[in-house]
PLY file of the C-alpha trace (Angstrom):
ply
format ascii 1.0
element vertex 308
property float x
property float y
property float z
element edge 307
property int vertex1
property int vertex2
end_header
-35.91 -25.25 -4.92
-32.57 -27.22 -4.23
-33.70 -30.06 -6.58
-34.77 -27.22 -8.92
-30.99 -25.33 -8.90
-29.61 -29.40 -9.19
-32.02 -29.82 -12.82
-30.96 -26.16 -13.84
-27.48 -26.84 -13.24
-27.38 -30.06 -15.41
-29.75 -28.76 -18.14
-26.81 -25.68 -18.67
-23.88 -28.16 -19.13
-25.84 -30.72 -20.86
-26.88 -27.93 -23.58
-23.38 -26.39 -23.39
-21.67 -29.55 -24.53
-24.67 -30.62 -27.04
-23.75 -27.22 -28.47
-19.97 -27.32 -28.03
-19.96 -31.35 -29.42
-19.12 -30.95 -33.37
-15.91 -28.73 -32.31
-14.69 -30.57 -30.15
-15.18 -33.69 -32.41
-13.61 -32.15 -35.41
-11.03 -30.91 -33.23
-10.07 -33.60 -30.82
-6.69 -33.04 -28.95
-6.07 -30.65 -31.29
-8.20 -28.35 -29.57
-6.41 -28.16 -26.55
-3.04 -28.60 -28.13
-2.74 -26.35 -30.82
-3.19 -22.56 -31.60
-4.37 -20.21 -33.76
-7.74 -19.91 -32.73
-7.92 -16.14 -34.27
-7.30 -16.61 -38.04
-9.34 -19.73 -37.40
-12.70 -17.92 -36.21
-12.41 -15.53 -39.18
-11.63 -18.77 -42.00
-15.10 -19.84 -39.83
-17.29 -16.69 -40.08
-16.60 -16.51 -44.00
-16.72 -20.86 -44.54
-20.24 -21.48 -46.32
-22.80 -22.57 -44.93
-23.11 -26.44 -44.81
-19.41 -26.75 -44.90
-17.42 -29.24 -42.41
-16.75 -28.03 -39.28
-13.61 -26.52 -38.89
-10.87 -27.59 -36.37
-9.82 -25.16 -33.57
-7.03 -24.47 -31.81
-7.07 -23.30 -28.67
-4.30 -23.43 -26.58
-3.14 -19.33 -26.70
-6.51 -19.33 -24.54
-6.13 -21.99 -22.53
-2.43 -20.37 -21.91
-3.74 -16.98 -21.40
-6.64 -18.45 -19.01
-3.56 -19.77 -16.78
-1.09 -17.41 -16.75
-3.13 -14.49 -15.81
-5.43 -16.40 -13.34
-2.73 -18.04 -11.90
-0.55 -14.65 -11.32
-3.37 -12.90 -10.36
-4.35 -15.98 -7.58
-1.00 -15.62 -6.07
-0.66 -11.63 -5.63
-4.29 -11.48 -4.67
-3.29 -14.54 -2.38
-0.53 -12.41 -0.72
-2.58 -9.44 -0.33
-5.68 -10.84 0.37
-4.34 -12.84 3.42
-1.89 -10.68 4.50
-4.56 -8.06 4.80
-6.86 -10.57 7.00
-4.24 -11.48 9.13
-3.56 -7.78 10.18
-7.83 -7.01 10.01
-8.06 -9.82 12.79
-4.79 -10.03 14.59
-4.26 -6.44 14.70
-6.85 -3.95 14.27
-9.87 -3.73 17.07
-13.53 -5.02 16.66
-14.65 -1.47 15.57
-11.15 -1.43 13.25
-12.07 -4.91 11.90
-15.42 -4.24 11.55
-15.15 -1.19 9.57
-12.17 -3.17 6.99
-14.39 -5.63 6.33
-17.15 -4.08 5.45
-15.60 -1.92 2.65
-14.05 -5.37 2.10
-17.20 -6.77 0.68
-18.30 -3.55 -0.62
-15.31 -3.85 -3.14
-16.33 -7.21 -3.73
-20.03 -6.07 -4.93
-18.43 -3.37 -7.51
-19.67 -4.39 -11.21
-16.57 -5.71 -12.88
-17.18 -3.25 -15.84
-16.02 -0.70 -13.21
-12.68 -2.49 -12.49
-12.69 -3.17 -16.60
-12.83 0.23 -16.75
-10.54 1.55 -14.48
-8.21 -0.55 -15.77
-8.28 0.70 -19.15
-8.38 4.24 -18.25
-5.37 3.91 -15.36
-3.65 0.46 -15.32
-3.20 0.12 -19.39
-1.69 3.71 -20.06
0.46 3.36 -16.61
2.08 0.08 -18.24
2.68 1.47 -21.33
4.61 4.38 -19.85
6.19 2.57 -17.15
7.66 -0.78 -19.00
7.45 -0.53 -22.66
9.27 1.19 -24.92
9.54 1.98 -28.62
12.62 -0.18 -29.14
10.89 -3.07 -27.47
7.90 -2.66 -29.97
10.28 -2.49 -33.16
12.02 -5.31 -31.57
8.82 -7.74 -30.82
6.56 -6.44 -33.92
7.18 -9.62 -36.17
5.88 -11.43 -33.01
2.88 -9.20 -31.45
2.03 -5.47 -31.36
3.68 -4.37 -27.89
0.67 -2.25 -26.19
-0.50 -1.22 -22.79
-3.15 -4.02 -23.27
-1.41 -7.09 -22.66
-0.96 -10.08 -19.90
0.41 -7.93 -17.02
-3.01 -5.26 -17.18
-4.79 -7.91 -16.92
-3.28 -9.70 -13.99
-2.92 -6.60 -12.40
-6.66 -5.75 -12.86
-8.00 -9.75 -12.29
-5.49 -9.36 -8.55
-7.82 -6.46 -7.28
-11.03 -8.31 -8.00
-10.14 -11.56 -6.46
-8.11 -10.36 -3.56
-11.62 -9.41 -1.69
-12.84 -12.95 -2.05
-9.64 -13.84 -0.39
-9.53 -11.60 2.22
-13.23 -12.37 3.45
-12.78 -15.74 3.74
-9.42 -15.79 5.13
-11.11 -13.24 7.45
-13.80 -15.21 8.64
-11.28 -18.31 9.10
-9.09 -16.48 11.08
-11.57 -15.23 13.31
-12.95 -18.52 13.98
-10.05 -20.32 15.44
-10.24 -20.11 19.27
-8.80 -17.86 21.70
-8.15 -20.59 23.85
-5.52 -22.00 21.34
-3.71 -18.29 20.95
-3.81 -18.10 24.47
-1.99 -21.51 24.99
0.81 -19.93 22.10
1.20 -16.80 25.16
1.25 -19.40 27.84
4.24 -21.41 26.56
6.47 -17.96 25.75
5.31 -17.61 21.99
5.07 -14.06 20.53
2.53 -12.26 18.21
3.89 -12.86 14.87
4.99 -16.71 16.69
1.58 -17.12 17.43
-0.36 -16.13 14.18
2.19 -18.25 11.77
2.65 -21.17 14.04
-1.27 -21.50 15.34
-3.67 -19.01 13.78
-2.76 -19.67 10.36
-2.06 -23.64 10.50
-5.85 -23.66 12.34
-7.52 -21.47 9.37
-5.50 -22.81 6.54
-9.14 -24.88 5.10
-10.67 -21.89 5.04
-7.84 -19.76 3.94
-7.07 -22.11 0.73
-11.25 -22.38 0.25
-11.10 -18.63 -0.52
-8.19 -18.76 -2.58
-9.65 -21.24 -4.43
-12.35 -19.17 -4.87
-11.05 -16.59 -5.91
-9.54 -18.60 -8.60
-12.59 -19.61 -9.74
-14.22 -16.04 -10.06
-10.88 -15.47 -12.04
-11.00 -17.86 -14.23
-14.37 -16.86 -15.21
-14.25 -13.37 -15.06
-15.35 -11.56 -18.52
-16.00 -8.10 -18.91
-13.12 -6.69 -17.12
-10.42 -8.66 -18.38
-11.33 -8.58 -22.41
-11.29 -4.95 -21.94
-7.70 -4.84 -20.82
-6.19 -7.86 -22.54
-5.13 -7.04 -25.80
-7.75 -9.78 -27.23
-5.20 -12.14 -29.22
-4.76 -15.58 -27.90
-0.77 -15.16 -28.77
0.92 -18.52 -27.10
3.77 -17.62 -24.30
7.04 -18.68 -25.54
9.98 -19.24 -23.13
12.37 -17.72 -25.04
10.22 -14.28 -24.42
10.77 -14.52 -20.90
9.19 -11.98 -18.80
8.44 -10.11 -22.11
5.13 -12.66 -22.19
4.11 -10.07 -19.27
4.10 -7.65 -21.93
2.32 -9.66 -24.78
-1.38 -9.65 -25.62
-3.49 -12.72 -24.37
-6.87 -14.04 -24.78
-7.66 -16.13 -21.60
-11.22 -18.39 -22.49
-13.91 -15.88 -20.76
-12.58 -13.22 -23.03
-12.68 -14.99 -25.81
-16.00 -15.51 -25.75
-17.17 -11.66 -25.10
-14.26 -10.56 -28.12
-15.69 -13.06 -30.77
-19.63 -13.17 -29.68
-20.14 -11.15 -32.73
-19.12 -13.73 -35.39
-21.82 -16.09 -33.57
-23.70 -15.63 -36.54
-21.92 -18.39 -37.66
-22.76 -21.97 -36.71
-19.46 -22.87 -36.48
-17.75 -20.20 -34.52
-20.63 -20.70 -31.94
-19.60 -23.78 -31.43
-16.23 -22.48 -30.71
-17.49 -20.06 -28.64
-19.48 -22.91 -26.96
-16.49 -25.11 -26.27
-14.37 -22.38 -24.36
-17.46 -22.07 -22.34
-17.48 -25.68 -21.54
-13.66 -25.52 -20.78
-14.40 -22.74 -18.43
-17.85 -25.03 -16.45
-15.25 -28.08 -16.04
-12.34 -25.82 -14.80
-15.26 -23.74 -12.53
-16.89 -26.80 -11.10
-13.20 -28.50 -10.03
-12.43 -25.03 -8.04
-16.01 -25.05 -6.69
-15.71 -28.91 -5.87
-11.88 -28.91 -4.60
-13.39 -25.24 -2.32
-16.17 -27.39 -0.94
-13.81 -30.81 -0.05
-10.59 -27.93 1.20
-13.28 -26.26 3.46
-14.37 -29.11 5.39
-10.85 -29.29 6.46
-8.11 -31.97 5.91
-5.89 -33.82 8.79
-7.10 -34.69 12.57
-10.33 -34.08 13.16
-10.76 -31.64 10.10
-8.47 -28.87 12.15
-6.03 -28.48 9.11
-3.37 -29.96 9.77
-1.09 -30.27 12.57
-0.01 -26.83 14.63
3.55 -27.35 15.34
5.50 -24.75 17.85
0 1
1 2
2 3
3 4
4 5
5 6
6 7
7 8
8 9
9 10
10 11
11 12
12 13
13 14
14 15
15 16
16 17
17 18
18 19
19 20
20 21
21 22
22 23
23 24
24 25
25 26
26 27
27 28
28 29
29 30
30 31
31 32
32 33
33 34
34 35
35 36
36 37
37 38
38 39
39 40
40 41
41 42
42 43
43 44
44 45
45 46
46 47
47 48
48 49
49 50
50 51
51 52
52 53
53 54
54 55
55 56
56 57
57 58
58 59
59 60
60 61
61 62
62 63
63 64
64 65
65 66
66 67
67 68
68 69
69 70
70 71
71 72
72 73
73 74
74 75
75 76
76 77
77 78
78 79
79 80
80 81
81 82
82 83
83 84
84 85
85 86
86 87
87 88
88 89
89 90
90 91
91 92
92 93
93 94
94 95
95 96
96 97
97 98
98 99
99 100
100 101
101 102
102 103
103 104
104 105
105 106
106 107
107 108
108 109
109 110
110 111
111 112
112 113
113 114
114 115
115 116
116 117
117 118
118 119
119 120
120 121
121 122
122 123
123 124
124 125
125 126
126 127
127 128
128 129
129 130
130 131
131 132
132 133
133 134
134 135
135 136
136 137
137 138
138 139
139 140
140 141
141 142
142 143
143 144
144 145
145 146
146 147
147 148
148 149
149 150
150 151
151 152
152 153
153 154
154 155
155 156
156 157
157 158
158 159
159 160
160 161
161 162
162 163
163 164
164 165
165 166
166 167
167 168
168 169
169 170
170 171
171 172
172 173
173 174
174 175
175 176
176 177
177 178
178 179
179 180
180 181
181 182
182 183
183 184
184 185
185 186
186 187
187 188
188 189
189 190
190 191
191 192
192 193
193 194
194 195
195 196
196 197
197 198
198 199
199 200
200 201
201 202
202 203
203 204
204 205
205 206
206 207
207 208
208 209
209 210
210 211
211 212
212 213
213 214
214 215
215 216
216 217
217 218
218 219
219 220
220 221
221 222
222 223
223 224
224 225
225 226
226 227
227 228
228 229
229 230
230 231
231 232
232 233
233 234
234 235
235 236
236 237
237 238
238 239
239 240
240 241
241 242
242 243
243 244
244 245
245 246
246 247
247 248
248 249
249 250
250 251
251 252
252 253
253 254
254 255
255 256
256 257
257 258
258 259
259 260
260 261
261 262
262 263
263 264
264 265
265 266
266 267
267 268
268 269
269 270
270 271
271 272
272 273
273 274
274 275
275 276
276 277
277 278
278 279
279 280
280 281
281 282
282 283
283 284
284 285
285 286
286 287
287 288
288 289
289 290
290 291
291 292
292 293
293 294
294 295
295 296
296 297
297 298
298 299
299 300
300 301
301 302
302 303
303 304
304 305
305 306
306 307
């Protein structure tokens, strides 16, 4: 069955890139390089058939794909181990127990439920709480200024990755040794002294595994985030500021679920085809970089050195 999950494995991205091959040909650097994937799917869906395959553009998604995974990873990272440090440092067994397991139960929710919820709460609730009518008039030449933009989705994509964080941080923390907390008490260290300057150093493998993780289910997440996004791939620009928090984005998942029905076309399926193999190499480097993280790094694998 393990040889049988390695040939499955290999069969998906060897059809995935057979698929994805003539875009990414016509395309070359340009496909990671340039924009305007949008107008170019539609010039697709109506080119005739037998036509030369179009170039694509897709850098908006590649941009959206970072910005809100990468926000999301690091509030999701704060929460995530913040709550598993005070789960295992300061709640009982019974107290612990009990947190975790609605832990993973929040992990197991479909994420058309968080997609939802996010549409029906977190979209309106940025709308009313950070944009205004003067900021649409002022930013309409540039994109329509909605509650579905970057910030619903990172806000959306941080509650479905912090419980990957937190039950891996969790089980790291818990498996570091009393004997090592109890030699913090014996030289004078505090609580607090003793989780930052032992606990944490001693779990940090497994604590950056689940981040990485988590980063990886983000990356690839779908449903929830097209319904939240705003579904145009616009590229950030710096002079926006923190107003690209406000723009709609198009991160590579959602692209694919947004545009599935122009597939019809041969070559917007192979669009569609090369964000998916975009999103295999960027899964299988978190996946990879999880696995090599988790095995620990320094002395002996312990994570590092624990310095008082």
């Amino acid at each position: 069955m393990a040889g049988a999950s390695i040939v499955v494995i290999a069969l998906i991205f060897v059809f995935v890139f057979y698929k994805a091959a003539p875009v990414i040909g016509a395309s070359g650097v340009g496909l990671a390089l340039s924009g305007g994937f949008d107008t170019q799917v539609s010039k697709a869906f109506y080119a005739p058939a037998g036509s030369p395959t179009p170039a694509f553009g897709m850098l908006g998604l590649i941009a959206g794909t970072a910005l809100s995974c990468g926000i999301s990873t690091l509030c999701a990272s704060v929460m995530g181990i913040g709550a598993a440090v005070t789960v295992c440092e300061f709640c009982g067994r019974r107290g612990a127990a009990f947190f975790i397991a609605v832990v993973r139960l929040l992990a197991a929710i479909p994420s058309v439920v968080f997609g939802l919820i996010g549409l029906i709460v977190v979209v309106p609730l940025v709308e009313r709480l950070f944009i205004t009518v003067d900021m649409q008039i002022e930013y309409l030449d540039y994109f329509q200024m909605t509650g579905r933009n970057l910030l619903s989705s990172v806000v959306v994509l941080s509650f479905m990755i912090a419980p990957t964080v937190v039950s891996l941080s969790a089980d790291a923390i818990a498996a570091v040794p009393d004997s090592l907390r109890e030699t913090g008490y014996a030289f004078g260290m505090g609580h607090f002294r003793v989780i930052w300057k032992i606990v944490l150093p001693s779990a940090r493998p497994g604590v950056i595994a689940g981040v990485l993780l988590g980063a990886g289910r983000g990356t690839g997440e779908a449903i929830a985030v097209s319904m939240v996004c705003g579904g145009i791939g616009v590229i950030p620009s710096a002079g926006f500021g923190l107003m690209n928090l406000l723009a709609p984005t198009l991160p590579l998942s959602a692209a694919i679920i947004n545009k599935s029905e122009a597939m019809g076309s041969g070559h917007v399926a192979g669009a569609l085809f090369s964000c998916a193999a975009l999103l295999l190499v960027l899964g299988a480097l978190f996946s990879l970089t999880a696995r090599v993280v988790s095995r620990g790094f320094g002395p002996g694998g312990s994570g590092g050195g624990i310095k008082a």
